[in-house]
KEKOLTOR-251834 format. One record per atom (N, C-alpha, C): residue number from 1; residue in three letters; y, z, x. Coordinates in pm, whole numbers, padded with zeros to 5 digits, always signed. Last residue first. Layout:
% residues N
[NUM,'ALA',[Y,Z,X]],
...
***
This chain:
% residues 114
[114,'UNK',[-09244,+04109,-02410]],
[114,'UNK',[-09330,+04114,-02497]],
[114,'UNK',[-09395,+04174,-02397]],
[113,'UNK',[-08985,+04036,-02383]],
[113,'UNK',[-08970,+04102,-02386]],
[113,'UNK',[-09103,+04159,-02467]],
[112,'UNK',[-08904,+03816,-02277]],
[112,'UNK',[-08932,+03754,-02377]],
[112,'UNK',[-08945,+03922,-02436]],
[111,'UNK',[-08787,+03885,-02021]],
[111,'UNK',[-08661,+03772,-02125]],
[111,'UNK',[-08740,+03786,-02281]],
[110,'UNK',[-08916,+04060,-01888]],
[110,'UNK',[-08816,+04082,-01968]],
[110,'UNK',[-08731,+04015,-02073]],
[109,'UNK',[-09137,+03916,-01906]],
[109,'UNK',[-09164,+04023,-01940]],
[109,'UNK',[-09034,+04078,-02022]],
[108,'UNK',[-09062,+03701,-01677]],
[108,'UNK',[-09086,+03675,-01870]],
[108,'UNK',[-09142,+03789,-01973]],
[107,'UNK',[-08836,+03723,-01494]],
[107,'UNK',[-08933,+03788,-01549]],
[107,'UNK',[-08971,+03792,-01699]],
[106,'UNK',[-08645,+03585,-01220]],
[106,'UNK',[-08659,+03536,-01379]],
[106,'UNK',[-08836,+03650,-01413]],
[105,'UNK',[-08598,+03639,-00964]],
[105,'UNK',[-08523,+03707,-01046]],
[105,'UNK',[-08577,+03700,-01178]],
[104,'UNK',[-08716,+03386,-00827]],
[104,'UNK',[-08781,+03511,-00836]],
[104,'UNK',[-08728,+03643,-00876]],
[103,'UNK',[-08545,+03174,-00921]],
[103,'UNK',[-08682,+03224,-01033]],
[103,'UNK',[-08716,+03369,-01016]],
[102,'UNK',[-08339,+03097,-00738]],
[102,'UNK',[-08261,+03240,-00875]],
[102,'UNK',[-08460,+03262,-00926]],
[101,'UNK',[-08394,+02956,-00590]],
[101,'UNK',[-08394,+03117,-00505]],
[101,'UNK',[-08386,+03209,-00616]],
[100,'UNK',[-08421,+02737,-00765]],
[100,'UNK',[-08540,+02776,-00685]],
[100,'UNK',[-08482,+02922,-00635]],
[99,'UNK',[-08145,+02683,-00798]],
[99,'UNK',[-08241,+02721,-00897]],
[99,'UNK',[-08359,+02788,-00893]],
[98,'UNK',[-08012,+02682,-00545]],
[98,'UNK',[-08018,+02791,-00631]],
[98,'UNK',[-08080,+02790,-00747]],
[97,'UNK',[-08182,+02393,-00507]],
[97,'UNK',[-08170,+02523,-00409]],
[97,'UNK',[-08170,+02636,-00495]],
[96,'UNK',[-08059,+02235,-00670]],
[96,'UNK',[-08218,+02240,-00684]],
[96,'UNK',[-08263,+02368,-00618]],
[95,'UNK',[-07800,+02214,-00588]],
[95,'UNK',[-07855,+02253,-00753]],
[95,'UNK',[-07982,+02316,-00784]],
[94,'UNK',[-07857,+02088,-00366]],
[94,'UNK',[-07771,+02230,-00390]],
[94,'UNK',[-07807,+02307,-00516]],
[93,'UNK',[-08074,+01931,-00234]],
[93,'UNK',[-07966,+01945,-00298]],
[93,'UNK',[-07946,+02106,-00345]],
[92,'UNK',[-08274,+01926,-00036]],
[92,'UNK',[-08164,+01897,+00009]],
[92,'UNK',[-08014,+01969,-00102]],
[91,'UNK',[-08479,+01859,-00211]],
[91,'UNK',[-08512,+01985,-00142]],
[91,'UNK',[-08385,+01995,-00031]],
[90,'UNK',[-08564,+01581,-00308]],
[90,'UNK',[-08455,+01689,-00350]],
[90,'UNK',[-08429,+01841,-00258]],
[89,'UNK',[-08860,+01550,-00206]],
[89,'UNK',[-08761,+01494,-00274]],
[89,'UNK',[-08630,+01591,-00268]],
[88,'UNK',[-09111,+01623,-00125]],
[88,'UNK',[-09009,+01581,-00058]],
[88,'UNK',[-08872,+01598,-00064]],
[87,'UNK',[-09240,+01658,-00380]],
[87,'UNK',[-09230,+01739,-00269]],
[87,'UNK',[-09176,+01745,-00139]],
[86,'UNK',[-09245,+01389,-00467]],
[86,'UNK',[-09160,+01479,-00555]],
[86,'UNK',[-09127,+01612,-00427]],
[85,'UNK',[-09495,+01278,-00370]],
[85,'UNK',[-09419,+01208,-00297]],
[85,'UNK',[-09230,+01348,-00361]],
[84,'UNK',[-09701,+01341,-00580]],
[84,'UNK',[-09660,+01402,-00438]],
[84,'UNK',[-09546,+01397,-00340]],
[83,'UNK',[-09582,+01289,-00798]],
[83,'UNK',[-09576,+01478,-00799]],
[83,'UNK',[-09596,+01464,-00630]],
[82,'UNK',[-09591,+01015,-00793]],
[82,'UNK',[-09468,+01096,-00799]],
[82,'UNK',[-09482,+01253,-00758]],
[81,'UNK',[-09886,+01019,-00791]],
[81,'UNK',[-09840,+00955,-00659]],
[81,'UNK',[-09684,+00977,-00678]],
[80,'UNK',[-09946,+01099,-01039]],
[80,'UNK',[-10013,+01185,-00920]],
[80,'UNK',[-09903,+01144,-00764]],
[79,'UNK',[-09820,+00898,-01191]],
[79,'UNK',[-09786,+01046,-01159]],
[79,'UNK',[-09851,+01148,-01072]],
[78,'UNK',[-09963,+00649,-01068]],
[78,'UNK',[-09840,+00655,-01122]],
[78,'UNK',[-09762,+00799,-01104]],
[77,'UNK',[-10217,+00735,-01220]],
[77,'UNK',[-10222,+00721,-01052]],
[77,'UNK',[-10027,+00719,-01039]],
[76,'UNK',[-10372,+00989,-01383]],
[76,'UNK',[-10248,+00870,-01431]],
[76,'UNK',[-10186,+00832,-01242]],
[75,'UNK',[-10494,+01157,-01419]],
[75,'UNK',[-10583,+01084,-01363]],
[75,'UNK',[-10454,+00952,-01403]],
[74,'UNK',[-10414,+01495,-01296]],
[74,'UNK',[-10359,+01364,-01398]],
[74,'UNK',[-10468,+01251,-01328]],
[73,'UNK',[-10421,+01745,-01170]],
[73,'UNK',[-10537,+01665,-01199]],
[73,'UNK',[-10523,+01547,-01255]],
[72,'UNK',[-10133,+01820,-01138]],
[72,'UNK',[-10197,+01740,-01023]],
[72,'UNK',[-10317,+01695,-01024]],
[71,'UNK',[-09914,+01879,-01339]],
[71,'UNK',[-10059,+01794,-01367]],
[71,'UNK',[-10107,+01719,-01211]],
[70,'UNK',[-09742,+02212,-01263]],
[70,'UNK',[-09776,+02050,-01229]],
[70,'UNK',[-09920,+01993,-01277]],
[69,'UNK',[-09776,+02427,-01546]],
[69,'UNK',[-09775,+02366,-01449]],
[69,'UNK',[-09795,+02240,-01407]],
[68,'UNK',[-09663,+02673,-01775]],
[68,'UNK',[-09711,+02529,-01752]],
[68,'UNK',[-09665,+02522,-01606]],
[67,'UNK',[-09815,+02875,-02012]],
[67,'UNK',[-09808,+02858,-01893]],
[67,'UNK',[-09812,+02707,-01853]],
[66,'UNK',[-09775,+03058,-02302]],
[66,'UNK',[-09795,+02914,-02250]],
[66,'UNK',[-09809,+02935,-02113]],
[65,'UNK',[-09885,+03429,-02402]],
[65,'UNK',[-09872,+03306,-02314]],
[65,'UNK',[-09869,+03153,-02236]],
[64,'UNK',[-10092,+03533,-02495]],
[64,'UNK',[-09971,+03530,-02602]],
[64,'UNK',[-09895,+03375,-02504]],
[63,'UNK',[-10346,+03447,-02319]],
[63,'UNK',[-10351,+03519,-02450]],
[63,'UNK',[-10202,+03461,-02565]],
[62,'UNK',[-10283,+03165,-02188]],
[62,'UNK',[-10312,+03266,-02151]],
[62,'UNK',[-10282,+03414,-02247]],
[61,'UNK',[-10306,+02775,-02215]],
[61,'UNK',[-10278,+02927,-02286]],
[61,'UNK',[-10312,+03069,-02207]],
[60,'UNK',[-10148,+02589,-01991]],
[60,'UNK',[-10289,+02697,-02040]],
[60,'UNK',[-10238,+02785,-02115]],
[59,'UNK',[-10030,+02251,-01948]],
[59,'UNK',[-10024,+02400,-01997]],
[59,'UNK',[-10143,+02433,-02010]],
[58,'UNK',[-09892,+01977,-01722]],
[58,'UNK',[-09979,+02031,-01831]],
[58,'UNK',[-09954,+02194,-01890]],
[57,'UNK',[-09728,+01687,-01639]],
[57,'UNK',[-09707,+01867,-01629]],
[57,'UNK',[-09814,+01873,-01742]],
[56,'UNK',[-09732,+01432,-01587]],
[56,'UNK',[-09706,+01509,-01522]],
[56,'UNK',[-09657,+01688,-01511]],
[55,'UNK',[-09783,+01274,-01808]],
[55,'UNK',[-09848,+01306,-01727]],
[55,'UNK',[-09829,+01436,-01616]],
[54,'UNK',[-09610,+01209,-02018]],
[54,'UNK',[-09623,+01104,-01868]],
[54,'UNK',[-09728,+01220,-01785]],
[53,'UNK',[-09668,+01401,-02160]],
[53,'UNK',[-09695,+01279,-02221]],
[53,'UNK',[-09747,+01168,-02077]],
[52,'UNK',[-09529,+01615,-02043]],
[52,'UNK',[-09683,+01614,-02062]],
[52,'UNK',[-09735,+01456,-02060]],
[51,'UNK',[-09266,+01542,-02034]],
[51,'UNK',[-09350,+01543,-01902]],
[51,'UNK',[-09467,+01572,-01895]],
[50,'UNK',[-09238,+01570,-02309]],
[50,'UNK',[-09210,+01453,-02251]],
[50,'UNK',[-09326,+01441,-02117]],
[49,'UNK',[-09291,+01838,-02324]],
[49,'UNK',[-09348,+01753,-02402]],
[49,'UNK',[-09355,+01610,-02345]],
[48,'UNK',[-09045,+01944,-02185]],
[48,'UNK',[-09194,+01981,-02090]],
[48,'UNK',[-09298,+01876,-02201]],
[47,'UNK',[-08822,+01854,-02347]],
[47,'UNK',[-08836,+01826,-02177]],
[47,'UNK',[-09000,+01836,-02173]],
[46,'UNK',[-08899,+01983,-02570]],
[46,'UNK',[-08877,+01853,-02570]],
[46,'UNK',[-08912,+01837,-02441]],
[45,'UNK',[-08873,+02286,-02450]],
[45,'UNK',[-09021,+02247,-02506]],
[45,'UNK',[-08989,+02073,-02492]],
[44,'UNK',[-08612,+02311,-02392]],
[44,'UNK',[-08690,+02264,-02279]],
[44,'UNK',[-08828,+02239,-02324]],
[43,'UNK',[-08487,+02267,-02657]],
[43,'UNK',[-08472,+02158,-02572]],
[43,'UNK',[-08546,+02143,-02427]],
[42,'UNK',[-08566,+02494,-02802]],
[42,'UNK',[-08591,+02405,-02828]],
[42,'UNK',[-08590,+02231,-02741]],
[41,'UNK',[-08384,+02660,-02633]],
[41,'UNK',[-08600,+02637,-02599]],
[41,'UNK',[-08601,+02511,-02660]],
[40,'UNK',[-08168,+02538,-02444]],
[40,'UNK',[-08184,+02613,-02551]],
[40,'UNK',[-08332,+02567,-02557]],
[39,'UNK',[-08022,+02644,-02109]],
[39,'UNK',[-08064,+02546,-02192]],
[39,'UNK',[-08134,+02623,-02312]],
[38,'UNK',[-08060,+02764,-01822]],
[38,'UNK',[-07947,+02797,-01927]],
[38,'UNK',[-07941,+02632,-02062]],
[37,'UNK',[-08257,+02741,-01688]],
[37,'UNK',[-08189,+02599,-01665]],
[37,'UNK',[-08050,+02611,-01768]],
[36,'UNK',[-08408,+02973,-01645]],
[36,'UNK',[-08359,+02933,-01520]],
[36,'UNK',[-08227,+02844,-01544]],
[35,'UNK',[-08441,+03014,-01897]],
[35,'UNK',[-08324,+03119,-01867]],
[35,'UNK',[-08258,+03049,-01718]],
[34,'UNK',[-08605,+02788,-01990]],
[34,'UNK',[-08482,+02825,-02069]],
[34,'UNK',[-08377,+02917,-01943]],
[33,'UNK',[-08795,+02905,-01816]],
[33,'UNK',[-08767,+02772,-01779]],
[33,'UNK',[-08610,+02753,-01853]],
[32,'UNK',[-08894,+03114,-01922]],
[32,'UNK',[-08860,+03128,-01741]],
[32,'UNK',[-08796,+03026,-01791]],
[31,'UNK',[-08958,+03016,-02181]],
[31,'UNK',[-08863,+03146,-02160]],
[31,'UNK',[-08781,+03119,-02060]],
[30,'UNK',[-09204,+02895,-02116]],
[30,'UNK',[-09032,+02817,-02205]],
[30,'UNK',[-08954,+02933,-02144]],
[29,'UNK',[-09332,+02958,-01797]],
[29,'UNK',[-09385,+02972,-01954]],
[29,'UNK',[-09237,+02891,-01998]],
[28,'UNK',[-09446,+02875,-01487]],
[28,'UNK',[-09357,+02916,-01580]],
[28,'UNK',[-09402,+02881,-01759]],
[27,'UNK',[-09587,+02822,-01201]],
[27,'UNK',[-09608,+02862,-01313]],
[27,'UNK',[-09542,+02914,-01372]],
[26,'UNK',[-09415,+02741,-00886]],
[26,'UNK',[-09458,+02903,-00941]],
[26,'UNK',[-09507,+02826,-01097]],
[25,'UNK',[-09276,+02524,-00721]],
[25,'UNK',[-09253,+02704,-00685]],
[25,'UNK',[-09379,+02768,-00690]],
[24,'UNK',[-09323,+02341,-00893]],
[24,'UNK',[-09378,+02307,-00759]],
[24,'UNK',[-09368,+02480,-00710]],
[23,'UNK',[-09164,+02362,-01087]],
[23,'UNK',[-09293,+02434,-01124]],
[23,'UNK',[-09383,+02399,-00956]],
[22,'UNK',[-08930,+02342,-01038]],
[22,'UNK',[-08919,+02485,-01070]],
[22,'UNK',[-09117,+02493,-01051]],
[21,'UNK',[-08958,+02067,-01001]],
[21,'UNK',[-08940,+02125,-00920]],
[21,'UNK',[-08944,+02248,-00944]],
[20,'UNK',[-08978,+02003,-01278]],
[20,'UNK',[-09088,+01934,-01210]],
[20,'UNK',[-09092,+02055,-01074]],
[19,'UNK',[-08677,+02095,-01375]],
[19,'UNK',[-08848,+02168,-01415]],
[19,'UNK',[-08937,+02112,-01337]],
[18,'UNK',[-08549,+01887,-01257]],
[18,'UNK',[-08551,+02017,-01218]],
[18,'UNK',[-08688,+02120,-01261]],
[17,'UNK',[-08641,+01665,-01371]],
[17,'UNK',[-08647,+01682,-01227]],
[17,'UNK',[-08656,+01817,-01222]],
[16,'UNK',[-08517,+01757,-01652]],
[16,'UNK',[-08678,+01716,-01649]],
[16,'UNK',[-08698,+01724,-01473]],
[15,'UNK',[-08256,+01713,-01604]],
[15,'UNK',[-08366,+01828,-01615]],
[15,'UNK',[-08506,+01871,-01618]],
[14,'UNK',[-08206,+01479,-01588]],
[14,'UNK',[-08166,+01550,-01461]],
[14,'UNK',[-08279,+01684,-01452]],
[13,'UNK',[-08451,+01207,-01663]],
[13,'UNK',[-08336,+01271,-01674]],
[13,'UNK',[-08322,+01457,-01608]],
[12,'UNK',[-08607,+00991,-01576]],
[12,'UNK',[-08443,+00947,-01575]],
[12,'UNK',[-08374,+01108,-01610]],
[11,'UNK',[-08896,+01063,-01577]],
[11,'UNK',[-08807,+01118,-01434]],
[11,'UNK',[-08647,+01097,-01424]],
[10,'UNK',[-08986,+00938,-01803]],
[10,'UNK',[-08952,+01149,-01735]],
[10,'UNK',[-08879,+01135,-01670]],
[9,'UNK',[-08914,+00656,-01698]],
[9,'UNK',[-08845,+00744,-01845]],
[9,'UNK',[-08845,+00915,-01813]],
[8,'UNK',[-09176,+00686,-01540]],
[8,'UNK',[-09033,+00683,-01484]],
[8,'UNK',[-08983,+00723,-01584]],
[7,'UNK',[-09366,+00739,-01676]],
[7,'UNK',[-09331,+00875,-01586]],
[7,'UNK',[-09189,+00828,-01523]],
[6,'UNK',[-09379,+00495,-01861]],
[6,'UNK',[-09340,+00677,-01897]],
[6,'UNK',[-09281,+00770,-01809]],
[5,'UNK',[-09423,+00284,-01691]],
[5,'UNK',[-09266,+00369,-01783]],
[5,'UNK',[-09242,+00477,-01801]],
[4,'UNK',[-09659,+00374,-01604]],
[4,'UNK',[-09557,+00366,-01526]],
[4,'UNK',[-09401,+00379,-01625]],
[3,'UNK',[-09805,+00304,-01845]],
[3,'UNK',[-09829,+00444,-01768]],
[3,'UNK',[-09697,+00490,-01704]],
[2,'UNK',[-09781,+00072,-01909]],
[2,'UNK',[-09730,+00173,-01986]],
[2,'UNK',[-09729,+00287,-01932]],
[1,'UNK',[-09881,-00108,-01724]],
[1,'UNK',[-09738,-00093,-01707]],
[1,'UNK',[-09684,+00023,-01791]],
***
């Protein structure tokens, strides 16, 4: 039953959805994810920590570079069976829309400037 709290607990809050969905797109680092959701890092690292925990998002380092994406290897049946059923989801709403059309504007080259 612990499994299952968790990824529900991820899923109660608005932003945490939205990153789930930013990363169904594309691979994003804090930066992308800060600039998409106009939020402060410190608060989307919390978010993407959370959604590690439940499972459902992991990271690679890539030299200077986090990179996180959906945990579709999760062996957490609970979050495999949200990330799919997630691809459905929302793809209606408005919020979720222009977040998704604004990424391919977002360049972590420039935000982070490294």
């Amino acid at each position: 039953m612990k499994e299952l709290v968790k990824v529900m607990k991820a899923l109660s809050e608005p932003n945490r959805l939205k990153i789930l969905k930013m990363l169904q797109q594309k691979t994003l680092c804090v930066c992308e994810i800060k600039e998409a959701l106009h939020i402060a890092q410190p608060t989307v690292s919390k978010h993407l920590r959370i959604l590690e925990e439940a499972e459902l998002v992991r990271f690679e380092k890539d030299g200077l570079w986090v990179n996180y994406m959906l945990d579709e290897r999760t062996r957490n049946a609970y979050a495999r069976s949200i990330l799919k059923d997630l691809k459905e989801w929302l793809s209606d709403d408005k919020e979720i829309q222009d977040i998704i059309a604004n990424l391919s504007g977002i360049q972590r080259e420039i935000i982070c400037k490294k």
